[in-house]
DSSP file (Angstrom, degrees, kcal/mol; ACC not computed):
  #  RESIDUE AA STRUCTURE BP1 BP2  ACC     N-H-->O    O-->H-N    N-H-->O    O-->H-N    TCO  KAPPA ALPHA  PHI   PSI    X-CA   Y-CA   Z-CA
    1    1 A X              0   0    0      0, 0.0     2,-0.3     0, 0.0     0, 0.0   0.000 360.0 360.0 360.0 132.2  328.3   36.5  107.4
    2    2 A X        -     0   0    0      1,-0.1     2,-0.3     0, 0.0     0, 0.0  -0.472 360.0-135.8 -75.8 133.3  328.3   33.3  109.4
    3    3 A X        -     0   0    0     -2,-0.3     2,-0.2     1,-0.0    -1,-0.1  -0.691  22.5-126.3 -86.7 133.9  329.8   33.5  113.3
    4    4 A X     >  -     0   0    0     -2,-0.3     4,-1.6     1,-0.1    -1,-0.0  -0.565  23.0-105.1 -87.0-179.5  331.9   30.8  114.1
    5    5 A X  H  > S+     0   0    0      1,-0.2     4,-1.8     2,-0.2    -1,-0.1   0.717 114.9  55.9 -68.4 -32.2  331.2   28.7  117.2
    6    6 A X  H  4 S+     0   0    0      2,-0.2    -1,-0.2     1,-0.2    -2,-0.0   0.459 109.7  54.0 -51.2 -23.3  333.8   29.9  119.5
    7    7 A X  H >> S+     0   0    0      2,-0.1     4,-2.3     3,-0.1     3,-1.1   0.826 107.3  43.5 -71.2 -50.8  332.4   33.2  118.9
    8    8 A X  H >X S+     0   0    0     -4,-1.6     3,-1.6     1,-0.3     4,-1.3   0.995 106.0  61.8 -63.6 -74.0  329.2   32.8  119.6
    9    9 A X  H 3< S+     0   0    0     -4,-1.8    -1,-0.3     1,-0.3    -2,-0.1   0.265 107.2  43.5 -48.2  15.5  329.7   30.9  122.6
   10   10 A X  H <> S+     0   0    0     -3,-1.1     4,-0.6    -2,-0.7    -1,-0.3   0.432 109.0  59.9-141.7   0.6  331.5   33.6  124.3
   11   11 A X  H XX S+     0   0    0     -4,-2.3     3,-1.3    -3,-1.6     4,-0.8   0.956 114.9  42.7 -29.3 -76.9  328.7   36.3  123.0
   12   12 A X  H 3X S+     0   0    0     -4,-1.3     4,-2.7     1,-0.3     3,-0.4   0.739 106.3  53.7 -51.3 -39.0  326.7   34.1  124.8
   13   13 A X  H 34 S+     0   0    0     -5,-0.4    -1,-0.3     1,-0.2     4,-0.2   0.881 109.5  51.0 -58.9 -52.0  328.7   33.6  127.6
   14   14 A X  H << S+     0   0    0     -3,-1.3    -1,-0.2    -4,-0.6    -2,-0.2   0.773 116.7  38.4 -58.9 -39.0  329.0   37.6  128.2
   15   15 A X  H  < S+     0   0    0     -4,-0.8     2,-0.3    -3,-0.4    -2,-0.2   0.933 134.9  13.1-102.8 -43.7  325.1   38.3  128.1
   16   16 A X    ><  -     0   0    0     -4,-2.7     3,-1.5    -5,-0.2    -1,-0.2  -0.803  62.6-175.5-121.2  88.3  323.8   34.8  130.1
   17   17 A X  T 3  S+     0   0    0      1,-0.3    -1,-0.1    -2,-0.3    -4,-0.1   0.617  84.7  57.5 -45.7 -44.2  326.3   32.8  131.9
   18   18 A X  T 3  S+     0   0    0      2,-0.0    -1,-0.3    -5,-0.0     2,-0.2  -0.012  80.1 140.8 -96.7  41.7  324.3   30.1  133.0
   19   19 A X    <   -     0   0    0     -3,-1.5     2,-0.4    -7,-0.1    -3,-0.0  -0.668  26.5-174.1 -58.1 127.5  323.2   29.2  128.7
   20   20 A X        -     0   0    0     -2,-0.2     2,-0.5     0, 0.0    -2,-0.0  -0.980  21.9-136.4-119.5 125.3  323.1   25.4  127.9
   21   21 A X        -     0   0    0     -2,-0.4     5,-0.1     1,-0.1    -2,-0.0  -0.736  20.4-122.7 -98.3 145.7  322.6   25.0  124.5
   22   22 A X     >  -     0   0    0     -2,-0.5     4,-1.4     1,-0.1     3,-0.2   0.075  30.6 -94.2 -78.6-161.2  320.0   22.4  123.8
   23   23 A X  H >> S+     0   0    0      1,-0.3     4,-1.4     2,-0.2     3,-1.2   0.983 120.0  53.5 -54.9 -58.8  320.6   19.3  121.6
   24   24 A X  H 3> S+     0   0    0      1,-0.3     4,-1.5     2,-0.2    -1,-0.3   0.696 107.1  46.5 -50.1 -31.8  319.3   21.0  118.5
   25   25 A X  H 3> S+     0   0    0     -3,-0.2     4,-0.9     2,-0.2    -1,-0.3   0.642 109.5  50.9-108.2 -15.8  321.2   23.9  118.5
   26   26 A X  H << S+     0   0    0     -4,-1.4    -2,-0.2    -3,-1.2    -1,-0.2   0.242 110.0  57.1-106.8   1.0  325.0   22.1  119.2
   27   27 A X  H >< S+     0   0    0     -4,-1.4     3,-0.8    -5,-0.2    -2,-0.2   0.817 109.1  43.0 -94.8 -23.8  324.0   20.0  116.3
   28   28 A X  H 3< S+     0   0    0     -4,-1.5    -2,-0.2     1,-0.2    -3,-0.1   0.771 117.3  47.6 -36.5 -32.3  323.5   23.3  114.2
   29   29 A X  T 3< S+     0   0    0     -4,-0.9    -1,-0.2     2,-0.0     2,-0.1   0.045  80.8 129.6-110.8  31.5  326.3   24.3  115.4
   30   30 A X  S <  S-     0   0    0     -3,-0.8    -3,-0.1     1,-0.1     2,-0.0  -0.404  71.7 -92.1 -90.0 141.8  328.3   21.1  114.8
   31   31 A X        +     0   0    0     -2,-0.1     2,-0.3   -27,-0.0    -1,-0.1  -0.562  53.6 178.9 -78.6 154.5  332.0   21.9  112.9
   32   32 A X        -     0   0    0     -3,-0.1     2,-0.1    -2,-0.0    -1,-0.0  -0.935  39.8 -73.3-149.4 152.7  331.7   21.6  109.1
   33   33 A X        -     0   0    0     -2,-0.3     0, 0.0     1,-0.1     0, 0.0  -0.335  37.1-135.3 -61.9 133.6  333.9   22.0  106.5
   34   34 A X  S    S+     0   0    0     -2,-0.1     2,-0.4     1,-0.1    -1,-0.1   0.890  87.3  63.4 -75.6 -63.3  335.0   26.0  105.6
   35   35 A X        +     0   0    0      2,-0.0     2,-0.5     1,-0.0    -1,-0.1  -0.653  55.4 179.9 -95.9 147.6  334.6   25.5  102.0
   36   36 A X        +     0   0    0     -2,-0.4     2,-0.7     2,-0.0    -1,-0.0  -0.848   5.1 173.5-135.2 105.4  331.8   24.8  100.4
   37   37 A X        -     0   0    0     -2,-0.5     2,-3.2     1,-0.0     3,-0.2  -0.833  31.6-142.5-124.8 100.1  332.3   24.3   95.9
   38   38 A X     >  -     0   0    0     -2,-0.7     4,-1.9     1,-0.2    -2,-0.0  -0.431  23.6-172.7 -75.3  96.4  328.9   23.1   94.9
   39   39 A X  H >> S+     0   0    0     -2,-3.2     3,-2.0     2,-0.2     4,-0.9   0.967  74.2  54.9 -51.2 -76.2  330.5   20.5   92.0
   40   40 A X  H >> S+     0   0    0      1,-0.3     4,-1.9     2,-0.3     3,-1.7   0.921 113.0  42.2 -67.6 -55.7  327.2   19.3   90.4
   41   41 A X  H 3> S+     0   0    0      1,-0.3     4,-0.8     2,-0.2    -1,-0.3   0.767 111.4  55.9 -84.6  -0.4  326.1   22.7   89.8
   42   42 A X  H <X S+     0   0    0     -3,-2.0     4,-0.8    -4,-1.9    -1,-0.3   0.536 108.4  43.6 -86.1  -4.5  329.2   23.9   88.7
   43   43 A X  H << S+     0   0    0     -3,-1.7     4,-0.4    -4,-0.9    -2,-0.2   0.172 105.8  59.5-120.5  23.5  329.8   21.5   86.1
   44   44 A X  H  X S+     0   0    0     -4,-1.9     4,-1.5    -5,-0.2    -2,-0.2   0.605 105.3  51.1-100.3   4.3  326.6   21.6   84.8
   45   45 A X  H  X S+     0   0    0     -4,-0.8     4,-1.8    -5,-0.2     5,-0.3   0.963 112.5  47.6 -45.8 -76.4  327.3   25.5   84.2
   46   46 A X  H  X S+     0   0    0     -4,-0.8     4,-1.9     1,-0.2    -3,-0.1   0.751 113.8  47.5 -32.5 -48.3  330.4   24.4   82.5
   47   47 A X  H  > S+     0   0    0     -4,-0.4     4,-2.4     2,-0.2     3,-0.3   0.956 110.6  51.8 -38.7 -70.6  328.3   21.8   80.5
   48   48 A X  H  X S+     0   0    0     -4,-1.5     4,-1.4    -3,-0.3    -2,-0.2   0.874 110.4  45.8 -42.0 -61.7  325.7   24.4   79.7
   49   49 A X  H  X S+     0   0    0     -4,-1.8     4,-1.2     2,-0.2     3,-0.3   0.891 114.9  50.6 -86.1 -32.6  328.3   27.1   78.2
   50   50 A X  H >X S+     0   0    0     -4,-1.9     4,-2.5    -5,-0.3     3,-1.2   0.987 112.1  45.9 -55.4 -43.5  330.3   24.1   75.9
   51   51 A X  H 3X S+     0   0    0     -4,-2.4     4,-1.6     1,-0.3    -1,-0.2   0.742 116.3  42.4 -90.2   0.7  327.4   23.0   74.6
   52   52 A X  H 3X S+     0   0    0     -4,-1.4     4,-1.1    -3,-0.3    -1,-0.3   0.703 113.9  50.5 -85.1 -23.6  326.3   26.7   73.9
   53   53 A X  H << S+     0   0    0     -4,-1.2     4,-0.4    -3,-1.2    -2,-0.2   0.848 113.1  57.3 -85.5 -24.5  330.2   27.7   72.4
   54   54 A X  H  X S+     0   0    0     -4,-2.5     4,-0.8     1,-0.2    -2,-0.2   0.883 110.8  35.2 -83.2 -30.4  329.5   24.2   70.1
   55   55 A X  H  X S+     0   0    0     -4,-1.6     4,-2.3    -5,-0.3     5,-0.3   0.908 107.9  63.3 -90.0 -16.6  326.4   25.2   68.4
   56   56 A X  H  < S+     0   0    0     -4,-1.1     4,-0.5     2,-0.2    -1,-0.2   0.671 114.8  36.9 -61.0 -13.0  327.4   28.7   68.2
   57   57 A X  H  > S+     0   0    0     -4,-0.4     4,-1.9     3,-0.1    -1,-0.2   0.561 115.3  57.0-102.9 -10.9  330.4   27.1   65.8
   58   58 A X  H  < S+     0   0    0     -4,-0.8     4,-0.5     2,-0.2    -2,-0.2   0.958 113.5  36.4 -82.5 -49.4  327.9   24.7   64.5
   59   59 A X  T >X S+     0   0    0     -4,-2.3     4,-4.6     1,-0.3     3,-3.1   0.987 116.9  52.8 -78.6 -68.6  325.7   27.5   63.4
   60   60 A X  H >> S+     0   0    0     -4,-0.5     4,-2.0    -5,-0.3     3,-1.2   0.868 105.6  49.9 -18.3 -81.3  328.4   29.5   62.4
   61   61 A X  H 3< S+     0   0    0     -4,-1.9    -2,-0.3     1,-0.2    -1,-0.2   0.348 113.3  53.0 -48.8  -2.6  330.1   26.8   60.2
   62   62 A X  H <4 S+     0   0    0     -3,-3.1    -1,-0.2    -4,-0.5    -2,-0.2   0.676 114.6  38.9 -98.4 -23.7  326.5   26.4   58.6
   63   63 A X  H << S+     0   0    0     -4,-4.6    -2,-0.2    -3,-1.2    -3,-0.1   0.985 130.0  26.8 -75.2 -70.5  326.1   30.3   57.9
   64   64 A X  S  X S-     0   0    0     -4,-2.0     4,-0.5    -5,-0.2    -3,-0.2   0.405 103.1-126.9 -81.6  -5.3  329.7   31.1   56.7
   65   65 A X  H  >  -     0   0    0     -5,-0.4     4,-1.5     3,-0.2    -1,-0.2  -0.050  32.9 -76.0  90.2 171.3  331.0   27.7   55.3
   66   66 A X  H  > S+     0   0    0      2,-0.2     4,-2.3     1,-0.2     3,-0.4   0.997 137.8  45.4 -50.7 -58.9  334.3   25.9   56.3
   67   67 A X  H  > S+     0   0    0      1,-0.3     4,-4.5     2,-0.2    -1,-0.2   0.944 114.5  48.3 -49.6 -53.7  336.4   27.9   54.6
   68   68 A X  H  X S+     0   0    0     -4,-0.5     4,-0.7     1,-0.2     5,-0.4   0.798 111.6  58.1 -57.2 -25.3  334.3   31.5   56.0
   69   69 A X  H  X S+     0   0    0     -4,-1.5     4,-1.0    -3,-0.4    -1,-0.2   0.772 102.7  42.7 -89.9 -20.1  334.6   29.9   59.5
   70   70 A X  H  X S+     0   0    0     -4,-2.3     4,-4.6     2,-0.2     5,-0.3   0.858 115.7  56.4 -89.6 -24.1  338.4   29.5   59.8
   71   71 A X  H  X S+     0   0    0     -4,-4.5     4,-1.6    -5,-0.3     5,-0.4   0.850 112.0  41.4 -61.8 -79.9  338.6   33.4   58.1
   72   72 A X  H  X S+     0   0    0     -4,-0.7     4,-1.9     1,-0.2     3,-0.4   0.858 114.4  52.1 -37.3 -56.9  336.3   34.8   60.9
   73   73 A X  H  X S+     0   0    0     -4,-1.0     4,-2.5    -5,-0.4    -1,-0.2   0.982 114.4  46.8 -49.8 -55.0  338.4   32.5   63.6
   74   74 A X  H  X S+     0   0    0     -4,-4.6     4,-0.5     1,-0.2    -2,-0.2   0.646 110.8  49.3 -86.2   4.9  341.7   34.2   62.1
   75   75 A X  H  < S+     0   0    0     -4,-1.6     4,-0.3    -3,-0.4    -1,-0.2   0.790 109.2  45.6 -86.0 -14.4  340.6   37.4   62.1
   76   76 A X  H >< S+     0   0    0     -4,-1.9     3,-3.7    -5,-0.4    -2,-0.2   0.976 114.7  56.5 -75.1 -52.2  339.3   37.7   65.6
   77   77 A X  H 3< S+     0   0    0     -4,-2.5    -1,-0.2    -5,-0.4    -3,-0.1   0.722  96.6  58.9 -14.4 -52.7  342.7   35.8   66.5
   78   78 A X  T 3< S+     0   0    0     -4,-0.5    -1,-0.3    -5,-0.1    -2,-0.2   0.698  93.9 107.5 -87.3 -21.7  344.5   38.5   64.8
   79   79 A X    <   -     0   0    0     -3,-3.7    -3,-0.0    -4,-0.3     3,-0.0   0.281  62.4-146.6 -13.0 167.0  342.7   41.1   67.6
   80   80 A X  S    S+     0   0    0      4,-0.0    -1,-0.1     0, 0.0     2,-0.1   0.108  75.3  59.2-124.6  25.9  344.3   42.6   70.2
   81   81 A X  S >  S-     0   0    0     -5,-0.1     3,-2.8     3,-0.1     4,-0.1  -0.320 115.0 -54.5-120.2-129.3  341.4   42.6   72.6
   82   82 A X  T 3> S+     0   0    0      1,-0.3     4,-2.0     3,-0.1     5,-0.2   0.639 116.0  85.9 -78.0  31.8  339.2   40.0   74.1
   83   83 A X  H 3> S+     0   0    0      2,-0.2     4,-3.8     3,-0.1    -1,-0.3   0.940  79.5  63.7 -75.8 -19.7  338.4   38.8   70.5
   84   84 A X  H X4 S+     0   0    0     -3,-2.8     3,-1.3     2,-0.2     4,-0.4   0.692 104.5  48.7 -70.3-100.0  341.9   36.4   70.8
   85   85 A X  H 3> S+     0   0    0      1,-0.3     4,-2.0     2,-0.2     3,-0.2   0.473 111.4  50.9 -86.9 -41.5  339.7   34.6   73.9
   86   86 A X  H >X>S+     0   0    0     -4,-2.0     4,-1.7     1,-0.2     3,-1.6   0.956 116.7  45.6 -28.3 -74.1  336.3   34.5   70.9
   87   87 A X  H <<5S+     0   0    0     -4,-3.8    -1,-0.2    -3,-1.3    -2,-0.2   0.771 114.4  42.8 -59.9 -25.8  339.0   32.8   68.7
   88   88 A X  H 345S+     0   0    0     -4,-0.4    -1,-0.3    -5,-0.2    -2,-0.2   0.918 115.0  48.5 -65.8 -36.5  340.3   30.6   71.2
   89   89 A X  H <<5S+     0   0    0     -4,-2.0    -2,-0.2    -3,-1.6    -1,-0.2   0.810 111.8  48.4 -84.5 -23.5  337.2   29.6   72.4
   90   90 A X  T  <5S+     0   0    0     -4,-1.7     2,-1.6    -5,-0.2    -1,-0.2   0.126  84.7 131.4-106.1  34.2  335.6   28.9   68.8
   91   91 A X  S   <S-     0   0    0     -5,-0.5   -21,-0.0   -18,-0.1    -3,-0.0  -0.492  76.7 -93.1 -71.2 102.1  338.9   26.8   67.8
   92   92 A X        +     0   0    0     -2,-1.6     2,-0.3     1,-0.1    -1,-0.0   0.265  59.6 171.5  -7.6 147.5  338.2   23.3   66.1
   93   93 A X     >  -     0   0    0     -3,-0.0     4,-1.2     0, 0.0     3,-0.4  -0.921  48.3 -93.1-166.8 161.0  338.3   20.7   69.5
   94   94 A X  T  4 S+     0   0    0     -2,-0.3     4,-0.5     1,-0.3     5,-0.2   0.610 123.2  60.2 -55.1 -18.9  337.4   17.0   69.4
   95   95 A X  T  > S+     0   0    0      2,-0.2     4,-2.1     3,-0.1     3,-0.3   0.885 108.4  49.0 -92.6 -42.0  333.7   17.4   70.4
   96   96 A X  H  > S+     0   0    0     -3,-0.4     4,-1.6     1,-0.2    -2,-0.2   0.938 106.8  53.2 -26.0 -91.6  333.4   19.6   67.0
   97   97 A X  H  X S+     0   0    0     -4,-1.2     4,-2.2     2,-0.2    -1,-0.2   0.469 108.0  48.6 -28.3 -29.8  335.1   17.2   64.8
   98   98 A X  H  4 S+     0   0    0     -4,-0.5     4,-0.3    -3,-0.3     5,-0.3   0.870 115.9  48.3 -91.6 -67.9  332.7   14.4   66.0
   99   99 A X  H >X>S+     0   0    0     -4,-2.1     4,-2.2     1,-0.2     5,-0.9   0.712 112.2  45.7  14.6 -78.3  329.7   17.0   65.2
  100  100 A X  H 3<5S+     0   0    0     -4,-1.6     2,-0.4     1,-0.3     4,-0.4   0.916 117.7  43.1 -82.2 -50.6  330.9   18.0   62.0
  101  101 A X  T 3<5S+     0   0    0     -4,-2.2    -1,-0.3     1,-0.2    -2,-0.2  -0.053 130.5  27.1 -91.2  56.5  331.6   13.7   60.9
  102  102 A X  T <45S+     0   0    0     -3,-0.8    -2,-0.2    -2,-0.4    -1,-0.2   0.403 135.6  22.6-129.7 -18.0  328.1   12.6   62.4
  103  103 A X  T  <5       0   0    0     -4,-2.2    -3,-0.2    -5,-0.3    -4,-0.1   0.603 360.0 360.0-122.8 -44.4  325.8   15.4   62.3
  104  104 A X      <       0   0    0     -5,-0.9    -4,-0.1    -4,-0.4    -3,-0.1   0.265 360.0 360.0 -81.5 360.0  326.9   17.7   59.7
């Protein structure tokens, strides 16, 4: 766990009274923003798991056929545990549909 600066500085204050903190260390210690949501590598994780849920329906739809792929989507639908979030997640979407008329 990170110490804020107002903390520190009156640790310090209690064990050496006359501390001057050099340059180096009051620019470490410089305020910065509280949260910190690394973007890039969170949306290539996001990236990473569509393009993994799209060939797992691509593969799918190659094993079981059209027809076999919407039965297996409405029967995990019909669950009542987390298979409704399977079915949601292998549900026809627009990145499919271009798949299936350019690749497929």
């Amino acid at each position: 766990m990170t110490e804020d600066r107002k903390t520190f500085q009156k640790r310090v204050a209690r064990v050496d009274p006359d501390f001057k903190p050099t340059l180096w260390r009051k620019w470490l210690q410089r305020p910065r923003r509280k949260v910190h949501i690394p973007l890039a590598r969170t949306a290539l994780c996001m990236a990473m798991f569509y393009g993994t849920v799209t060939v797992t329906k691509v593969v799918m739809i190659q094993e079981l056929g059209p027809q076999g792929y919407e039965a297996k989507v409405a029967q995990l639908a019909s669950g009542t545990d987390g298979s409704k979030i399977a079915a949601k997640l292998l549900g026809r979407d627009p990145v499919l549909a271009y798949v299936e008329s350019n690749f497929l």
